[in-house]
Every structure is written in C-alpha cells, then in structure tokens.
PDB file of N, CA, C and O in Angstrom:
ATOM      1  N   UNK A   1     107.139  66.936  61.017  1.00  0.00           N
ATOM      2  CA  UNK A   1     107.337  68.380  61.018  1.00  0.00           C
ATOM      3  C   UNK A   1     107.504  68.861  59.578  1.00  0.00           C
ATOM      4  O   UNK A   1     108.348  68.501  58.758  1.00  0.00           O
ATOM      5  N   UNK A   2     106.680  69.607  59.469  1.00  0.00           N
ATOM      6  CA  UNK A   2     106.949  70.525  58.200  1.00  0.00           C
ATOM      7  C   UNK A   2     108.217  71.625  57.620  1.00  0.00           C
ATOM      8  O   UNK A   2     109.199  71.643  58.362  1.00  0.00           O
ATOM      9  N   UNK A   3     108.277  72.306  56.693  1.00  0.00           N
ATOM     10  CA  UNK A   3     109.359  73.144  56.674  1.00  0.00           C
ATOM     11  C   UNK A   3     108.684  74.602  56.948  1.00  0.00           C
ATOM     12  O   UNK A   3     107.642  74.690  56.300  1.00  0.00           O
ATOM     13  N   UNK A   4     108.922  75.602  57.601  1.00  0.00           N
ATOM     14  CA  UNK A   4     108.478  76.432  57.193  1.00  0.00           C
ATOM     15  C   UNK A   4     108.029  77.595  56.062  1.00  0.00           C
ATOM     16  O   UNK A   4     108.610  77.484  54.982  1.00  0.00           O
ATOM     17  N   UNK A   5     106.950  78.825  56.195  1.00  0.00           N
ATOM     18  CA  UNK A   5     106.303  78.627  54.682  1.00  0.00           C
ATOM     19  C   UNK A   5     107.526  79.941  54.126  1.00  0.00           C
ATOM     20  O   UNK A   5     108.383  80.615  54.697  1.00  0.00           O
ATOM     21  N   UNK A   6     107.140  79.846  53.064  1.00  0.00           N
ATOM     22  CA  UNK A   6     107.754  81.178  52.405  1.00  0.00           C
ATOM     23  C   UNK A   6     106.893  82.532  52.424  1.00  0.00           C
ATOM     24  O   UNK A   6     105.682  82.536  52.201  1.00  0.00           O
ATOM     25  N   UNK A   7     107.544  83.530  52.677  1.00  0.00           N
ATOM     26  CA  UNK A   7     106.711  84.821  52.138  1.00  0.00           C
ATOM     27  C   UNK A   7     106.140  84.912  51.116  1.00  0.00           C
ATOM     28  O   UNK A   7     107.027  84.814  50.268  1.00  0.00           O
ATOM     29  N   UNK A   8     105.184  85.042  50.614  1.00  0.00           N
ATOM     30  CA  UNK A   8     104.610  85.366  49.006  1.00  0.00           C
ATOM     31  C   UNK A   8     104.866  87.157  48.981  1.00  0.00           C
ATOM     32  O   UNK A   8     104.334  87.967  49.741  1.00  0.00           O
ATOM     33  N   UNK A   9     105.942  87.476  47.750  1.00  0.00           N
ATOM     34  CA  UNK A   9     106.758  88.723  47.498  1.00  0.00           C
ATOM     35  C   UNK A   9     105.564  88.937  46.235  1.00  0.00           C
ATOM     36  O   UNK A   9     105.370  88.215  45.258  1.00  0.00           O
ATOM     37  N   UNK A  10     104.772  90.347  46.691  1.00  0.00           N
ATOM     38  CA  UNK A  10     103.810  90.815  45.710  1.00  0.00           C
ATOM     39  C   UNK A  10     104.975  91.604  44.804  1.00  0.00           C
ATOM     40  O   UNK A  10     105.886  92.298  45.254  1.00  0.00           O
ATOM     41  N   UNK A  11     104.678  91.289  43.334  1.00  0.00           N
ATOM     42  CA  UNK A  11     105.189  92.742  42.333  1.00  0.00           C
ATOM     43  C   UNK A  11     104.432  93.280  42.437  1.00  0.00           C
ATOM     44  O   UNK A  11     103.257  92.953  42.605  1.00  0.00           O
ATOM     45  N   UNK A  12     105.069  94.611  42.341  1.00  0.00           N
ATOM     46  CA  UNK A  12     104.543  96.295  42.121  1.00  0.00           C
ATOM     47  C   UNK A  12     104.956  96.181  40.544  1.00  0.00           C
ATOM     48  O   UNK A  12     106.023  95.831  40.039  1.00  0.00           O
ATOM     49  N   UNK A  13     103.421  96.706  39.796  1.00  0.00           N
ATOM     50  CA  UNK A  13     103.453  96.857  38.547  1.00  0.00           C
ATOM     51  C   UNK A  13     102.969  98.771  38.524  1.00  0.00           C
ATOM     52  O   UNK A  13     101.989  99.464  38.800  1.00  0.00           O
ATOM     53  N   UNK A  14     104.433  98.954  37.988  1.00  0.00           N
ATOM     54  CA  UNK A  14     104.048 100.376  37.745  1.00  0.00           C
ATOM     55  C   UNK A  14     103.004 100.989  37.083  1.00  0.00           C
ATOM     56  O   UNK A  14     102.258 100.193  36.512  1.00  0.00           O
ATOM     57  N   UNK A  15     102.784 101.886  37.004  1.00  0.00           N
ATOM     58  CA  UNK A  15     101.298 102.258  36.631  1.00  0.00           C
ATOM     59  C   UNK A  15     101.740 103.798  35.523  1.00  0.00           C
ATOM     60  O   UNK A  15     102.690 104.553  35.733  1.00  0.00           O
ATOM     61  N   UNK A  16     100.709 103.910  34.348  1.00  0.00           N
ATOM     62  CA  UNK A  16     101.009 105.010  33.569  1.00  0.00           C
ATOM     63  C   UNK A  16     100.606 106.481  33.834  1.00  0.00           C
ATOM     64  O   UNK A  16      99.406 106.664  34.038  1.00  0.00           O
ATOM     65  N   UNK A  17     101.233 107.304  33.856  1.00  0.00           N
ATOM     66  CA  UNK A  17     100.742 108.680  34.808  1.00  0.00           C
ATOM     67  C   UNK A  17      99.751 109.139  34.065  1.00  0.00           C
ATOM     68  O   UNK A  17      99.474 108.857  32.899  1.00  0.00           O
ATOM     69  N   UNK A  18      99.115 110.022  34.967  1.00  0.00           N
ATOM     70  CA  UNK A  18      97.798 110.672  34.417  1.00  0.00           C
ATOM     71  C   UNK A  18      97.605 112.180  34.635  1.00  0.00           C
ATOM     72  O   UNK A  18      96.653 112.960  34.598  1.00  0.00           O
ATOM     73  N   UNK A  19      98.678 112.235  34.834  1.00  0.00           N
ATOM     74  CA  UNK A  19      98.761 114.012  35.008  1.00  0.00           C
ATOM     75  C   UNK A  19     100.270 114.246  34.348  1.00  0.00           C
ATOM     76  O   UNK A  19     100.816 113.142  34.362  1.00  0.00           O
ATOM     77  N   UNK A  20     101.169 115.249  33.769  1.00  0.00           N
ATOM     78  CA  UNK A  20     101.977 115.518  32.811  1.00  0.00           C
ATOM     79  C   UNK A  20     102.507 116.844  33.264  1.00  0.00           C
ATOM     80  O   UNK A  20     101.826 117.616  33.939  1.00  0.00           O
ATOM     81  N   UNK A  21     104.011 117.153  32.793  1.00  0.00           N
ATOM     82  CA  UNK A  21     104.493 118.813  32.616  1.00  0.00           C
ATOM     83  C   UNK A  21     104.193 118.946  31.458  1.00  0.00           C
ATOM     84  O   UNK A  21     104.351 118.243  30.461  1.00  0.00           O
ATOM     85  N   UNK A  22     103.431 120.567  31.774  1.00  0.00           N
ATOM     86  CA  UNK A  22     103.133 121.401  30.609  1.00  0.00           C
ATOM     87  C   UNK A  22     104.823 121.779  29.757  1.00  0.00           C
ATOM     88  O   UNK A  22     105.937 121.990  30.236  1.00  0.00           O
ATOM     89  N   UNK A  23     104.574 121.753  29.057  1.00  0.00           N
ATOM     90  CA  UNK A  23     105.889 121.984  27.954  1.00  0.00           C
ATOM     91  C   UNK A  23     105.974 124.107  28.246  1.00  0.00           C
ATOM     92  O   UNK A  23     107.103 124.591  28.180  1.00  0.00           O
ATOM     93  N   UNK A  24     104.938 124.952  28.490  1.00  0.00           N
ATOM     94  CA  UNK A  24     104.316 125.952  27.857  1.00  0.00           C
ATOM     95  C   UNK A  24     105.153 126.492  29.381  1.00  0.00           C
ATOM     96  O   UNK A  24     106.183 127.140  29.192  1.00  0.00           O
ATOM     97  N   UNK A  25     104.691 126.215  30.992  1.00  0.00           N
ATOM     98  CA  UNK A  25     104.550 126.759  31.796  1.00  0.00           C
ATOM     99  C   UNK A  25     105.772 126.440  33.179  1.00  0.00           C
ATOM    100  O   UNK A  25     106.235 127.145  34.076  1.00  0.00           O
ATOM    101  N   UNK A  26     106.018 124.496  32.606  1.00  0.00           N
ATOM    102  CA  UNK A  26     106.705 123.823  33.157  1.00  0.00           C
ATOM    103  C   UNK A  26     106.007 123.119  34.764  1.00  0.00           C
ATOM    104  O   UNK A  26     106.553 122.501  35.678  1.00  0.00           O
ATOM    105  N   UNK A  27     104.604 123.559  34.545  1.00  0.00           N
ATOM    106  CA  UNK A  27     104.071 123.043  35.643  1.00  0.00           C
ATOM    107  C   UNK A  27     104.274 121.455  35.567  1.00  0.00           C
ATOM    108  O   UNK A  27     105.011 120.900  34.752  1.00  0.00           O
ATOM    109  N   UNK A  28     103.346 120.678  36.750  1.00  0.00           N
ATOM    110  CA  UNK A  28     103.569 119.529  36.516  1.00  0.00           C
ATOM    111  C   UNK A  28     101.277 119.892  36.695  1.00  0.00           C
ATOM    112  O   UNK A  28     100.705 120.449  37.632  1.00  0.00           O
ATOM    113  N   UNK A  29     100.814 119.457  35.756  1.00  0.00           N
ATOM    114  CA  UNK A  29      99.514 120.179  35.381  1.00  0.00           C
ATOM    115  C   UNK A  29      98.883 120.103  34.146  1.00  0.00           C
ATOM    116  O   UNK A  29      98.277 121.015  33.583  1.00  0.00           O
ATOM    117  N   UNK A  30      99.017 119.228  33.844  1.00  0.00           N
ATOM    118  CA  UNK A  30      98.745 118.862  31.987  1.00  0.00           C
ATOM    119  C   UNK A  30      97.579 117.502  32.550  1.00  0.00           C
ATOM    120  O   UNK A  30      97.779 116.628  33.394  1.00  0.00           O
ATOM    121  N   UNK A  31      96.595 117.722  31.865  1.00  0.00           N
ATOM    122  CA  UNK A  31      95.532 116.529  31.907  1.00  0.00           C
ATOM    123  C   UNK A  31      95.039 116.214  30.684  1.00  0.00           C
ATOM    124  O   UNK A  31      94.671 117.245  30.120  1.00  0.00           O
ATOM    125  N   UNK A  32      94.873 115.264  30.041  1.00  0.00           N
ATOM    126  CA  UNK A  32      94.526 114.575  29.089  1.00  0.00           C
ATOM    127  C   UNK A  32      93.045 113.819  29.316  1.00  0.00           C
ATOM    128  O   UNK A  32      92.828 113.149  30.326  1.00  0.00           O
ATOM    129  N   UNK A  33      92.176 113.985  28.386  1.00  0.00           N
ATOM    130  CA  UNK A  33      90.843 113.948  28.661  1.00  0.00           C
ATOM    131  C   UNK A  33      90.795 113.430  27.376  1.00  0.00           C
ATOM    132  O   UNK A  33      91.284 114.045  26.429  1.00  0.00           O
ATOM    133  N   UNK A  34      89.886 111.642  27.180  1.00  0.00           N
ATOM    134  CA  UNK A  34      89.438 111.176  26.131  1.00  0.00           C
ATOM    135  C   UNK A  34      88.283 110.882  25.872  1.00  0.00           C
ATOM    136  O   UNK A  34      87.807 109.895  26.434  1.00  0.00           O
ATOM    137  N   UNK A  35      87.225 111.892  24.645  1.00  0.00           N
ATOM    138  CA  UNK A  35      86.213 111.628  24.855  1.00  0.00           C
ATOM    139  C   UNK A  35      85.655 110.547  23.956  1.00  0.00           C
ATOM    140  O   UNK A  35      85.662 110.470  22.727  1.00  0.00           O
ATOM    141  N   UNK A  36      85.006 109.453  25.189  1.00  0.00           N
ATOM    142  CA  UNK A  36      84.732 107.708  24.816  1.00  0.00           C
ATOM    143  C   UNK A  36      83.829 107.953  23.627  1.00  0.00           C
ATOM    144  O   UNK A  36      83.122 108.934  23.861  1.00  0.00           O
ATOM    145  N   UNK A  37      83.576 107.390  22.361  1.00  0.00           N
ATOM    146  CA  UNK A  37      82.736 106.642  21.159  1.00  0.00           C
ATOM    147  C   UNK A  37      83.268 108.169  19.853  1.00  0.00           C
ATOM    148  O   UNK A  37      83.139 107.973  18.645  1.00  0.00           O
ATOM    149  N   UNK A  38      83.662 109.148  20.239  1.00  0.00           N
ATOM    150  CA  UNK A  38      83.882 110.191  19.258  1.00  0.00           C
ATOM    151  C   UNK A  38      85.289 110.257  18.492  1.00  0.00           C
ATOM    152  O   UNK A  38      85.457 110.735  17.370  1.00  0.00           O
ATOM    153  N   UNK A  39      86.246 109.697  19.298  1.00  0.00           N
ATOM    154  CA  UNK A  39      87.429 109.432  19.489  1.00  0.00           C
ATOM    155  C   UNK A  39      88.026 110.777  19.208  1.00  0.00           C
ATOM    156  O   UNK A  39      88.329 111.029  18.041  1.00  0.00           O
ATOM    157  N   UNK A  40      88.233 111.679  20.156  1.00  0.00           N
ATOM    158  CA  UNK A  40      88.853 113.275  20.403  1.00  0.00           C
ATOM    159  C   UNK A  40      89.340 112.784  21.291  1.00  0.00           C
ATOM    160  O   UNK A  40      89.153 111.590  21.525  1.00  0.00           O
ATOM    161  N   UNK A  41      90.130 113.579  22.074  1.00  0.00           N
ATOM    162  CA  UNK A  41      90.972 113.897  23.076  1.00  0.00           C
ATOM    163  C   UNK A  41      91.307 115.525  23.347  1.00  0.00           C
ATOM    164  O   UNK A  41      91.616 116.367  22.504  1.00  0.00           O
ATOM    165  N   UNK A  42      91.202 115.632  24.277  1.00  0.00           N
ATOM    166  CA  UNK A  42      91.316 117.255  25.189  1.00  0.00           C
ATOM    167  C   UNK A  42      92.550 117.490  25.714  1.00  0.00           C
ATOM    168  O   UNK A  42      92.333 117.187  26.887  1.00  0.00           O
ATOM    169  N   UNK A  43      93.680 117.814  25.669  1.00  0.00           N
ATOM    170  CA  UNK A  43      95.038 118.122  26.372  1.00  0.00           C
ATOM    171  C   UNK A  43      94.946 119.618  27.045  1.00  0.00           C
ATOM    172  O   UNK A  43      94.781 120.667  26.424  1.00  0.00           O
ATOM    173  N   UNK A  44      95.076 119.478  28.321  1.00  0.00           N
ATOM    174  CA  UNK A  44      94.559 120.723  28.552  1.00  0.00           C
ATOM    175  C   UNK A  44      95.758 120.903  29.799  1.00  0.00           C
ATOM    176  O   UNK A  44      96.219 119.889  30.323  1.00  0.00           O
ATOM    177  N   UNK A  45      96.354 122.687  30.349  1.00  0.00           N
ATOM    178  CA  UNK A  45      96.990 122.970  30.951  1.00  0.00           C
ATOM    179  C   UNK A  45      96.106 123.520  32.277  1.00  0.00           C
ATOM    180  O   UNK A  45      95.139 124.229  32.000  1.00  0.00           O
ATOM    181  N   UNK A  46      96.380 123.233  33.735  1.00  0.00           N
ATOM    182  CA  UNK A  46      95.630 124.006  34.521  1.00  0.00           C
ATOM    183  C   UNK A  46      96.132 125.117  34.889  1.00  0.00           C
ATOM    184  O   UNK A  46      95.526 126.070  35.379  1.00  0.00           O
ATOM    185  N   UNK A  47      97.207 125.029  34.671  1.00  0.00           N
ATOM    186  CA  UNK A  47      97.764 126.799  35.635  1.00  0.00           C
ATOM    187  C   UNK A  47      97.677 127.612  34.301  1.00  0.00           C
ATOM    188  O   UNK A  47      96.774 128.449  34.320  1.00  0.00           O
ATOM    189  N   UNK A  48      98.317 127.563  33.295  1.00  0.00           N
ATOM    190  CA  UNK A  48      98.371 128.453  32.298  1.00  0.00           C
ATOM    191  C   UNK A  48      96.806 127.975  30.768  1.00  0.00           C
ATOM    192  O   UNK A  48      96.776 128.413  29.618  1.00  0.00           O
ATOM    193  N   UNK A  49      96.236 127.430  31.142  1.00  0.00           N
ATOM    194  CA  UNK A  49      95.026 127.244  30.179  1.00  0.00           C
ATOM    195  C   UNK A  49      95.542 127.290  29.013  1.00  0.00           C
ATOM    196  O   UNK A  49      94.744 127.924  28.323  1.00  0.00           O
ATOM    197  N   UNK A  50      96.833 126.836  28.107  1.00  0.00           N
ATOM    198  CA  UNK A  50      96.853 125.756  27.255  1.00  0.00           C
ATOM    199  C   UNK A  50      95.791 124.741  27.141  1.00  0.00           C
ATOM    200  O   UNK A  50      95.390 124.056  28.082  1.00  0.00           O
ATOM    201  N   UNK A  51      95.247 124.672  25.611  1.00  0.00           N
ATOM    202  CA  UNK A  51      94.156 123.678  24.952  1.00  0.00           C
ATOM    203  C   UNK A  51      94.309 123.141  23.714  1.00  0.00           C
ATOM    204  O   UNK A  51      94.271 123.949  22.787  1.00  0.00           O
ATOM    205  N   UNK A  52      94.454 122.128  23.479  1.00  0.00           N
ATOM    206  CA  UNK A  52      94.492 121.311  22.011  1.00  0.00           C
ATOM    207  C   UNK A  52      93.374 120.942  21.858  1.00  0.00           C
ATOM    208  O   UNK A  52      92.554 121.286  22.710  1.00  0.00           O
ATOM    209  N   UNK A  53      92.917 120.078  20.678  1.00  0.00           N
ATOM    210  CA  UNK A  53      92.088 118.891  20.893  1.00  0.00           C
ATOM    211  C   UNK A  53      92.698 118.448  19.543  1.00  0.00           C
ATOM    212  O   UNK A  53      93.068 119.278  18.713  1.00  0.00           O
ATOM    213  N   UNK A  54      92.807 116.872  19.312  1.00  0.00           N
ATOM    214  CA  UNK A  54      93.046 115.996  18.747  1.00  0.00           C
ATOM    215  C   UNK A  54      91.642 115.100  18.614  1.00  0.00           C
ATOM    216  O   UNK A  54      90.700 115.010  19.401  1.00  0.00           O
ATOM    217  N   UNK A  55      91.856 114.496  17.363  1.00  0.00           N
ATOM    218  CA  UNK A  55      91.477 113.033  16.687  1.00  0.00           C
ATOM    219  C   UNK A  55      92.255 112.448  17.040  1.00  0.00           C
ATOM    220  O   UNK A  55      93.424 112.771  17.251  1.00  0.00           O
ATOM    221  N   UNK A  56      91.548 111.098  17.220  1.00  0.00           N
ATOM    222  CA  UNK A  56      92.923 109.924  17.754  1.00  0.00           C
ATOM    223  C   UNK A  56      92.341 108.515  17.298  1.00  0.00           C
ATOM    224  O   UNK A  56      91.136 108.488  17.047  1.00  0.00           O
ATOM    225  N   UNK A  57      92.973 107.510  17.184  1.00  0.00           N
ATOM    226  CA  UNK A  57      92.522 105.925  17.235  1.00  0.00           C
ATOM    227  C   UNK A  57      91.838 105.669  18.359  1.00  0.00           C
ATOM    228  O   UNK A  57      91.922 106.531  19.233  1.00  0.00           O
ATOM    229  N   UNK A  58      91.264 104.839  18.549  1.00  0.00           N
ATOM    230  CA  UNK A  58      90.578 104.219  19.824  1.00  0.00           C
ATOM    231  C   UNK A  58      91.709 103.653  20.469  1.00  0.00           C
ATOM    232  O   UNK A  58      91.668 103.918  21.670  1.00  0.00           O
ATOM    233  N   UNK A  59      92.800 102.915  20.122  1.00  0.00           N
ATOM    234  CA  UNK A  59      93.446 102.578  20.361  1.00  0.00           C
ATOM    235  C   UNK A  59      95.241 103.017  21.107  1.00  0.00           C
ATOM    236  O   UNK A  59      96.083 102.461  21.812  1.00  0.00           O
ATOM    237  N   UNK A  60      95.043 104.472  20.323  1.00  0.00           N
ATOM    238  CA  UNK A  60      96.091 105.284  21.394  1.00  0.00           C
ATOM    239  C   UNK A  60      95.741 105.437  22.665  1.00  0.00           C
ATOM    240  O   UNK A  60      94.560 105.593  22.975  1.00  0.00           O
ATOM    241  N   UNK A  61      96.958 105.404  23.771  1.00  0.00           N
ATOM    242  CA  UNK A  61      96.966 105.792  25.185  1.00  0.00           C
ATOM    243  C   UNK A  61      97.037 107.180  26.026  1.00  0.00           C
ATOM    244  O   UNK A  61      97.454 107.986  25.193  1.00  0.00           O
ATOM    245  N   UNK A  62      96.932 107.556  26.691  1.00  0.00           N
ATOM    246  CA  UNK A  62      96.631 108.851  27.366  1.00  0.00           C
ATOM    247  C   UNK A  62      98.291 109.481  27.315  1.00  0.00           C
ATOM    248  O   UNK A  62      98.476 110.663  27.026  1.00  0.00           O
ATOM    249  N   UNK A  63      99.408 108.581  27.619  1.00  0.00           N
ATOM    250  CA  UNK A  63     100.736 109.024  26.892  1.00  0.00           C
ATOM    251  C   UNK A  63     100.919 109.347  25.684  1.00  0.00           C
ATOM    252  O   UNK A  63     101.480 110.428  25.505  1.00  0.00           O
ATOM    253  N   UNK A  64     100.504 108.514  24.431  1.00  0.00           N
ATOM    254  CA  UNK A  64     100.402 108.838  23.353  1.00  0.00           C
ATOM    255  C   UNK A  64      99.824 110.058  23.147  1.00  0.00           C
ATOM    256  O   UNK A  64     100.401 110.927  22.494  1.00  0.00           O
ATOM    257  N   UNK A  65      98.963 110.183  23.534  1.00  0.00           N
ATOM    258  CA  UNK A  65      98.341 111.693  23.268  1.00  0.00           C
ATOM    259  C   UNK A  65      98.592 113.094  23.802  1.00  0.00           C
ATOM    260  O   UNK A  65      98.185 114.170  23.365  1.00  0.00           O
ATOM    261  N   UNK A  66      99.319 112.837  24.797  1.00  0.00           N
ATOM    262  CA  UNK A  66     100.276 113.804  25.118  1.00  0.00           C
ATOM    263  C   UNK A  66     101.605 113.856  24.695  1.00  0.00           C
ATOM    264  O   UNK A  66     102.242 114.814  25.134  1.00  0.00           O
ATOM    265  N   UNK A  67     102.300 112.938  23.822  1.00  0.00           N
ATOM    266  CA  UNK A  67     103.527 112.622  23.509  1.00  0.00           C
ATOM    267  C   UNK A  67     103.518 113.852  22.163  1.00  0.00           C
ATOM    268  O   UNK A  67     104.382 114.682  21.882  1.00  0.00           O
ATOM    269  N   UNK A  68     101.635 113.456  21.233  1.00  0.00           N
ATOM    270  CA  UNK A  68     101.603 114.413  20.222  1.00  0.00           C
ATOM    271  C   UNK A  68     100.966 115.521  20.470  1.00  0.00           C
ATOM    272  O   UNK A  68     100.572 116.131  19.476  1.00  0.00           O
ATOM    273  N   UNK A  69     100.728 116.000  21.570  1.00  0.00           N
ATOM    274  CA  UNK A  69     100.775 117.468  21.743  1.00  0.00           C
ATOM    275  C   UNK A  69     102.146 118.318  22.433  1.00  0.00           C
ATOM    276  O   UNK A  69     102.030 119.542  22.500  1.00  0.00           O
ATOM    277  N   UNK A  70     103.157 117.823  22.832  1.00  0.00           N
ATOM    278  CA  UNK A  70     104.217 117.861  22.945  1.00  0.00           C
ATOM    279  C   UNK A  70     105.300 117.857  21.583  1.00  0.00           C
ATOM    280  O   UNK A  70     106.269 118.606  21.449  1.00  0.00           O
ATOM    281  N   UNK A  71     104.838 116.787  20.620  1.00  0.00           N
ATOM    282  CA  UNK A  71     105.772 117.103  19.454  1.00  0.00           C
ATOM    283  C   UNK A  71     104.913 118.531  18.586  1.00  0.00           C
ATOM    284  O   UNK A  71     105.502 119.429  17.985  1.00  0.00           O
ATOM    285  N   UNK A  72     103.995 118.447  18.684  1.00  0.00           N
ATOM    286  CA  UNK A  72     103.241 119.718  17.819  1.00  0.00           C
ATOM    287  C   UNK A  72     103.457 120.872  18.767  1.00  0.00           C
ATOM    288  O   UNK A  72     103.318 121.943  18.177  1.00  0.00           O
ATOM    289  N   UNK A  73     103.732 120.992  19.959  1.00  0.00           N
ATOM    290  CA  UNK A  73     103.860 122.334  20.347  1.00  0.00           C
ATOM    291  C   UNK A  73     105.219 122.730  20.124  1.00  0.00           C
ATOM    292  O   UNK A  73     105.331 123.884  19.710  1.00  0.00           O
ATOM    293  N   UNK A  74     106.500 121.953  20.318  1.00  0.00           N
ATOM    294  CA  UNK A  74     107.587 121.777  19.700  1.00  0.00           C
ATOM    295  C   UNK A  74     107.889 122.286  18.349  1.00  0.00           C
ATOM    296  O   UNK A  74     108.421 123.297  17.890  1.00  0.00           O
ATOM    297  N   UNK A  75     107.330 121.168  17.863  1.00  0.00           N
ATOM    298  CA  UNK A  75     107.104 121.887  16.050  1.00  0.00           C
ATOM    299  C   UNK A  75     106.689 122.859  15.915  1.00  0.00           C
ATOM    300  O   UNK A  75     107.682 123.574  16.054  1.00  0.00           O
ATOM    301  N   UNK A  76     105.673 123.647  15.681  1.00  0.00           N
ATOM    302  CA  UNK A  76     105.631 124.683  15.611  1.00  0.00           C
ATOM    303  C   UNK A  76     105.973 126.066  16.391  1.00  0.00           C
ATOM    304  O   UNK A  76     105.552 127.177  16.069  1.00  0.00           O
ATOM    305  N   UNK A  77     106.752 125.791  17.387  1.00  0.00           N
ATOM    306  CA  UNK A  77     107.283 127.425  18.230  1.00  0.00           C
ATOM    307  C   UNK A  77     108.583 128.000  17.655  1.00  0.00           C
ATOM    308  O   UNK A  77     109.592 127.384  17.313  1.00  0.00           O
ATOM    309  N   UNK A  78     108.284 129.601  17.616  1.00  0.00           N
ATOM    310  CA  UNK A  78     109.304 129.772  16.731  1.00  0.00           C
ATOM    311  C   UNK A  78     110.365 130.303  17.711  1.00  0.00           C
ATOM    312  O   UNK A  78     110.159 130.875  18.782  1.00  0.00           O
ATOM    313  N   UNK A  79     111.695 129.958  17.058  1.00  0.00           N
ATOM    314  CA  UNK A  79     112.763 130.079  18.058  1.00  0.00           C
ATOM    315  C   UNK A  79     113.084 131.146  17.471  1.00  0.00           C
ATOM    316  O   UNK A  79     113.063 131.479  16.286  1.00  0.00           O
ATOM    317  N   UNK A  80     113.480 131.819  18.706  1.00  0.00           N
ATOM    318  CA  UNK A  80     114.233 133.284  18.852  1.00  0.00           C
ATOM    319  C   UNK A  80     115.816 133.237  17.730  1.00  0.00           C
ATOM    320  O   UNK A  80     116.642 132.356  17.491  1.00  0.00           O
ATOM    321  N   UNK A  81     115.652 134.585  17.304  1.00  0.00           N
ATOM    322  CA  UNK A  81     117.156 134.394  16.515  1.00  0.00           C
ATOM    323  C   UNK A  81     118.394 134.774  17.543  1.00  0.00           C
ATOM    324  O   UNK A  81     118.380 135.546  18.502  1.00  0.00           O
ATOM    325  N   UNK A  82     119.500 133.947  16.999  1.00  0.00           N
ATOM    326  CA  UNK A  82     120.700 134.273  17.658  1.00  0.00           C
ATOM    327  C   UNK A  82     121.168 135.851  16.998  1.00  0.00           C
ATOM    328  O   UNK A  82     121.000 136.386  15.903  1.00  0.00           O
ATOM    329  N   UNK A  83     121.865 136.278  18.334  1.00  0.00           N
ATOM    330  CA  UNK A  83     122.477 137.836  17.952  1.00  0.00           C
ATOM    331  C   UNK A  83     124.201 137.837  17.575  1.00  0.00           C
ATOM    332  O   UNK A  83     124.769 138.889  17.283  1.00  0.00           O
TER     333      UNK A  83
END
C-alpha cells in the first residue's frame, strides 16, 4: 500500500495592472500605450482626455511610465495660495 498523494498548491503570481487612476479626474481610466521600435509611450485619460507622450528606454515598464506622468503632472500644477 502506498501513502496517499499530496495536493499540488498552484502560486498565484500577481500580475502588473494595465489600467491606472487618473491623478487629473480620479477616475480609475488611465491607459498607457507603448509604441514598439520608436520607443514613445502614450498616457492617456478616458473620461477626461488627459494626453502626454513620452520618450522612454526600451526597457521601462508600463508602471514606470505612468509613475512619470504622475510625477510631471504633480510637478508642475500650481497650488492654490493659502488665505
């Protein structure tokens, strides 16, 4: 007699998102578009039509490239003065 078998327990390997909140609108609606051999990238908003485009490495990720249209929209908005 044998022992009986074990379950084989699959990991779940999380996966990197592909859709984003707009910083601008607060949707959840931000798509990142990389166009292959030119190396641009498109950050684009669907409800409120926010548009960047970036240069990038071949080597940055679809997070990365929304990480720096997020610090540049940041950076440059001008904050309201206190009264």
């Amino acid at each position: 007699m044998g022992r009986r078998r074990r379950r084989v327990v699959k990991i779940v390997k999380k996966k990197l998102p592909t859709i984003f909140v707009c910083p601008a609108c607060g949707e959840e609606s931000m798509k990142v578009t990389m166009v292959s051999g030119k190396g641009n990238a498109v950050v684009q908003c669907g409800s409120c039509k926010i548009k960047e485009e970036f240069t990038v490495p071949s080597s940055s990720s679809i997070v990365d490239i929304y990480c720096m249209f997020t610090d540049k929209y940041y950076g440059s908005r001008i904050k309201p003065e206190s009264e």
